[in-house]
Every structure is written in C-alpha cells, then in structure tokens.
VOGU-3710 file (C-alpha; in Angstrom, 3 decimals, decimal comma):
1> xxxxxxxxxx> 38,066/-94,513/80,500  38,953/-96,467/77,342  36,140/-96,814/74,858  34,953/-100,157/73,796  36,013/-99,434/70,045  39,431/-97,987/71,040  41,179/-101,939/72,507  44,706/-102,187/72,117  45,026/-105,035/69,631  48,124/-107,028/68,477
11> xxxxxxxxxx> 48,875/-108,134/65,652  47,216/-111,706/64,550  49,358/-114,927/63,954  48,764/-114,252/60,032  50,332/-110,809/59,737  53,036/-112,285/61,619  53,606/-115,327/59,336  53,529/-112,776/56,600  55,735/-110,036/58,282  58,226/-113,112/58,445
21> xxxxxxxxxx> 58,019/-114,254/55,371  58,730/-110,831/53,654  61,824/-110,586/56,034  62,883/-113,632/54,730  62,367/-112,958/51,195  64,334/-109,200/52,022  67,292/-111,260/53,511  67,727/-113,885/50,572  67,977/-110,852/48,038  70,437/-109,208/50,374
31> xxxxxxxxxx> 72,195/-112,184/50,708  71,832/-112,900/46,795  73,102/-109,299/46,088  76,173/-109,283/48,273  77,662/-112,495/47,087  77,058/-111,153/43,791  79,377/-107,974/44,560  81,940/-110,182/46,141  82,078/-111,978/43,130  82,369/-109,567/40,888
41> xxxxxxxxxx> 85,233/-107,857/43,199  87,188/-110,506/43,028  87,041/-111,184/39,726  88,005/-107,688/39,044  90,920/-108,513/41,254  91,860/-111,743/38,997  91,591/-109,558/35,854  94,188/-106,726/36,651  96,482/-109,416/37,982  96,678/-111,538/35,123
51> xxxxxxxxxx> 96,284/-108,665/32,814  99,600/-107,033/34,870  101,333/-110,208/34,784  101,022/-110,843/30,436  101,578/-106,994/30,031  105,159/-107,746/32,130  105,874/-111,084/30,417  105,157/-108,686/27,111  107,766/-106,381/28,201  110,481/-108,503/29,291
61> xxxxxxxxxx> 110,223/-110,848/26,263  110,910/-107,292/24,043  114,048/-107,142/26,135  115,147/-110,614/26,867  113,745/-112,512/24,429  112,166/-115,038/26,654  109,381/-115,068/28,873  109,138/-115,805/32,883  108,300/-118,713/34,731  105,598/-117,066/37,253
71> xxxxxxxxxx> 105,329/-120,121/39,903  106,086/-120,134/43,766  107,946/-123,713/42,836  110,084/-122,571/40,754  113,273/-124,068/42,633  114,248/-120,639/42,713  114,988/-120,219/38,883  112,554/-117,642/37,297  114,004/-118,166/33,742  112,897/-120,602/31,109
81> xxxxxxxxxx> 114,352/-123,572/29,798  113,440/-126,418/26,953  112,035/-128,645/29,695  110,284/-126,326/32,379  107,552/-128,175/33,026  104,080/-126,738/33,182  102,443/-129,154/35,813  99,982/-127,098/37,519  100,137/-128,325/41,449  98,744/-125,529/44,036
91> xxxxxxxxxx> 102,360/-125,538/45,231  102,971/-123,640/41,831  100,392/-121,020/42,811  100,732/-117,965/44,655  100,088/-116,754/47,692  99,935/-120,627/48,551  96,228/-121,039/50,232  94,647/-123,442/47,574  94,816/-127,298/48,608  95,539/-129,929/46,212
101> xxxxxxxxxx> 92,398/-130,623/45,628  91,241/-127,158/44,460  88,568/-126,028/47,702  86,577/-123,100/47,923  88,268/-122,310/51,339  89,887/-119,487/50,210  90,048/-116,190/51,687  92,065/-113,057/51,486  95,800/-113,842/52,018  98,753/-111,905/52,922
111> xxxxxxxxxx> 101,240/-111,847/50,156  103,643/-111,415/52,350  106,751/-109,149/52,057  108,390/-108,301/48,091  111,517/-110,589/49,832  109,432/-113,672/50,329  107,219/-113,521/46,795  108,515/-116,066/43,619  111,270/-114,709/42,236  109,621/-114,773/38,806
121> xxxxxxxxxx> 107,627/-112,204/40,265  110,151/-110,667/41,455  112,093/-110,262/37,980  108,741/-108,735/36,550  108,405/-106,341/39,119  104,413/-107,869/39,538  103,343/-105,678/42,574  99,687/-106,648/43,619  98,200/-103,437/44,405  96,623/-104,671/48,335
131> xxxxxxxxxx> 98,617/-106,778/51,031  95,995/-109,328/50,532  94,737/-111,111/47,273  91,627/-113,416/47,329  92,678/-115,469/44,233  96,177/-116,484/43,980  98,123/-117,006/40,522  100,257/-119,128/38,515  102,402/-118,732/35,353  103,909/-121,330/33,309
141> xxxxxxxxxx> 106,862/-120,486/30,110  108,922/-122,416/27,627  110,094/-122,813/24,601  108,826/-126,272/23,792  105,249/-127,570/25,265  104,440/-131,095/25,837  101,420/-132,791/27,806  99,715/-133,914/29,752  97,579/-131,401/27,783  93,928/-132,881/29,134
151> xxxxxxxxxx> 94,707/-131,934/32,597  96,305/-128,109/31,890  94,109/-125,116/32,583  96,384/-123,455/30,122  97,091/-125,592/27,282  93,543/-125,517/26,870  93,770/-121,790/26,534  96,274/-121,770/24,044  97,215/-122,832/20,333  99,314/-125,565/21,303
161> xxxxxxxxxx> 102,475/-126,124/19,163  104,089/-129,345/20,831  107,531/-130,150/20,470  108,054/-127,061/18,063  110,651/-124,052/19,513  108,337/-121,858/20,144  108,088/-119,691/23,330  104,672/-119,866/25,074  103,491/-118,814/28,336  100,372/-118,661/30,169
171> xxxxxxxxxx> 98,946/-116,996/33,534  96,403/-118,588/35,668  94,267/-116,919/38,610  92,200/-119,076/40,774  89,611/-117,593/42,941  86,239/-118,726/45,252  84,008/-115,799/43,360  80,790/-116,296/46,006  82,713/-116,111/49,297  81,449/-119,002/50,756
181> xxxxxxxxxx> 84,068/-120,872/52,416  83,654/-124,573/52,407  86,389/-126,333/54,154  86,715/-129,746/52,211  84,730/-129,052/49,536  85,548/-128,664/45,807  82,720/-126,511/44,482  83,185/-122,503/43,781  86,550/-122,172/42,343  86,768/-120,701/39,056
191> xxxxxxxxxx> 89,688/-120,057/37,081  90,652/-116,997/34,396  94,011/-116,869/32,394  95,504/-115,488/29,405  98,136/-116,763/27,144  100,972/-115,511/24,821  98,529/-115,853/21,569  95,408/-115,158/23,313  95,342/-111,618/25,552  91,860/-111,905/26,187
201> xxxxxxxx> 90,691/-113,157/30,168  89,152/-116,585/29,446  87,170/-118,101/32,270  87,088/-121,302/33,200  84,657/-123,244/35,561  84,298/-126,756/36,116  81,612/-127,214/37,700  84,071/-127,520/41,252
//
C-alpha cells in the first residue's frame, strides 16, 4: 500500500510555463551563437579570397606590368585596357548566384570546373580552396578610372585618380554573413574588398 504522503505528483502548470520558457531562452542563444559562427566562417572565407586574389594581381603586375580584370563578364578578355569599365552588375561576379538586386539568398555554390571559371581567374591561377564558396567575387582593373563613382563599391575603397594613367584595381567579395536565406529580400549582404593602394579588407554594409 502507498502511503498518503508518498502520491505521485506531476508537475504544476507553473513549472511547466517556466521549464518552457528556459527552453526557449536555451534555443535563442543557440540559435544566436550559430549564426554568429556562420558568419564569422564566411567571412573568413571572403578574407583569404580577396586577400589571394590582390596577392596574384601583386604578382602578375611585377611581371606584366598590368593588372587583371577578375569578372565572369569579361567577354572573355582578362587583360586591361584604357576603357574597361568597372560597372559592378552581379553578372560581373563569380560563381554567379547573386540577383541584380543584391538578396540574401545566397548559399554555398559550386564553382564549377577550373575550365568553366573567368578567365581572369584563370590567368592568376586563383584556386578557391573548397568546390563551393558562400560569397562570390568580383575584380575590376585599368589604367584610367572614371564614374559613376557614387554607385562603386570600389571606388569608394580607393584613392581615386580619374582620368590620370594610372593602373588601379580592386576586388570585391559579397556574402549573406547570418545564413538566413531570404528569397526576395535585400537585407544581409555585406561586402569586403581591397584595392591596389589599400591592402587592408574593408567592409562594407549598407544596411541591405
């Protein structure tokens, strides 16, 4: 027999409200945490690419004397010229998974095989280090720089010498740093480059 002082009891409706509400507070922090590390992964990501791609614009200046056009539109022709325009359209960027409107729907892409990347990559020998980058990239090069300056990533990166002969380039990574994958919506995308008079990342975030 049971004593009278040994009922099974459950639990009342207030440790359960509480019991849920602690839960909830756990998952928000997990939640909170992990789209922290997937930001700060692929940032990392964004950093050794465009770090890789000034090092190899460095090193083929030193040999050529002119810098590389880094853009998936480049029409095929990877080499500068006095009026290589610096218009940055997604089509320029690579791998091409950004819309035109710069959304956060962006998630890890296949860069396909060496054959099918820009063939400014191509001349640098730029080899992403995975099959699949969660930002994707963009370089721009002359040897002459005109506008429209107010809507360039990069002319507002660099000291900008218009109409002088003077060769420039910049690299551009744009990436959805929180992972959360909006379809039709322009928030989360930030945006880190370098340039040839400034090799320090500079991040960029407008708010989108």
């Amino acid at each position: 027999m049971v004593s009278p002082d040994k009922r099974n009891t459950g639990f009342t409706l207030l440790e359960l409200m509480i019991t849920v509400v602690v839960l909830g507070i756990l998952a928000t922090l997990a939640a909170v945490g992990y789209s922290r590390y997937v930001g700060r992964a692929r940032l990392s990501e964004a950093t050794a690419m465009v770090a890789e791609m000034v090092s190899k614009q460095v090193v083929y200046y030193t040999e050529f004397a002119q810098y590389v056009q880094l853009r998936d539109d480049a029409g095929g022709d990877a080499v500068i010229s006095a009026g290589t325009s610096h218009t940055e359209v997604m089509d320029g960027f690579f791998p091409t998974n950004l819309t035109s409107a710069w959304r956060s729907a962006r998630d890890a892409t296949s860069v396909g095989a060496p054959a099918t990347w820009p063939v400014g990559w191509r001349s640098l020998g730029l080899r992403p280090k995975a099959q699949f980058l969660y930002c994707t990239y963009f370089g721009a090069a002359g040897v002459r720089f005109s506008g429209p300056v107010a809507t360039s990533y990069g002319a507002r990166m660099m000291t900008i010498l218009e109409g002088q002969p003077t060769p420039w380039f910049y690299v551009l990574g744009a990436c959805n740093l929180t992972g959360a994958l909006t379809p039709g919506t322009l928030d989360n995308v930030t945006v880190v480059g370098m340039s040839y008079d400034r090799p320090t990342l500079q991040v960029q975030n407008d708010g989108m």
